[in-house]
C-alpha positions in Angstrom: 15.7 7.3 16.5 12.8 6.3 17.4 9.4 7.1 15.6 7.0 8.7 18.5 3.5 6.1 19.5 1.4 8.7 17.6 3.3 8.6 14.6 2.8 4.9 14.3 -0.5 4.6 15.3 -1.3 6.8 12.6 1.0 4.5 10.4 -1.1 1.5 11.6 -3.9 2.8 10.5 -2.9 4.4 7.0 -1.3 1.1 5.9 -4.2 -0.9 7.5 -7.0 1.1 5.7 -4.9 0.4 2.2 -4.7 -3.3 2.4 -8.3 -3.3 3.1 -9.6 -1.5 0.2 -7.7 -3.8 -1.5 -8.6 -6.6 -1.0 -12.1 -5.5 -1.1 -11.8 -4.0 -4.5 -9.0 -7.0 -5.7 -9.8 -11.3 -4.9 -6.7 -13.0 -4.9 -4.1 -10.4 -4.4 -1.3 -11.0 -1.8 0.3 -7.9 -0.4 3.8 -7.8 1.3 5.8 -5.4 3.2 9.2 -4.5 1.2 12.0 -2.2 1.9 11.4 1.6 1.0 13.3 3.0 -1.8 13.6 6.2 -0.6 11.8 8.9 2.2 8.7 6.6 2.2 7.7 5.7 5.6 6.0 2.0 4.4 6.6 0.0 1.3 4.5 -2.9 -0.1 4.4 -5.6 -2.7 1.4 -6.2 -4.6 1.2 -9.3 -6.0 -1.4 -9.8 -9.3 -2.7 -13.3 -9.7 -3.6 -14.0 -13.7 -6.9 -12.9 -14.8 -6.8 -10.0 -12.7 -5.7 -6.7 -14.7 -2.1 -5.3 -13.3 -3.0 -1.6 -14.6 -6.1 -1.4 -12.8 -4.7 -2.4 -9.5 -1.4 0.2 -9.8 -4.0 3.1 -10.7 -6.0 1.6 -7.6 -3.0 1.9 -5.5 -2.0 4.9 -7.1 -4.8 6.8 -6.1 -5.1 5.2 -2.7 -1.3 6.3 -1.7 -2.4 10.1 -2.6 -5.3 9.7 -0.8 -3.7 8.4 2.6 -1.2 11.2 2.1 -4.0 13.4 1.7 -5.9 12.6 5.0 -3.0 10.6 7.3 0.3 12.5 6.3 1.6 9.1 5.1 4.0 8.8 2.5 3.3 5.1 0.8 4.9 3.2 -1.8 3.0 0.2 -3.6 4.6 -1.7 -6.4 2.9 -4.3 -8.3 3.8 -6.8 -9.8 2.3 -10.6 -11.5 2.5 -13.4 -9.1 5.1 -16.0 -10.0 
């Protein structure tokens, strides 16, 4: 089935307005689209460089999922993880 244009648009823009704040908050970070586990509608990979501290970034994300389920009606899944 297909997911209707205003459904993704708003997708677009949830996952868009994530990596942004970010990278704005995190230097160095690389972020990657993954495969959901479950019901989520995106997935990404957060990927720490060293020196940069893993916690803060996962309570970062954390707080941005809720907020873009909040105010988009986005269900968002981040997992971080150290660079190799």
């Amino acid at each position: 089935m297909k997911t209707p244009l205003r459904e993704q648009t708003v997708l677009t823009e949830a996952v868009t307005h994530f990596i942004e704040r970010l990278h704005e908050r995190f230097s160095g970070i690389r972020i990657r689209a993954i495969a959901p586990y479950e019901d989520e509608e995106f997935a990404l990979e957060i990927l720490v460089p060293a020196g940069i501290n893993i916690d803060e970034v996962e309570a970062f994300s954390l707080r941005e999922c809720i907020y873009l389920e909040d105010h988009y009606n986005v269900y968002l899944l981040a997992r971080v993880a150290y660079a190799g």
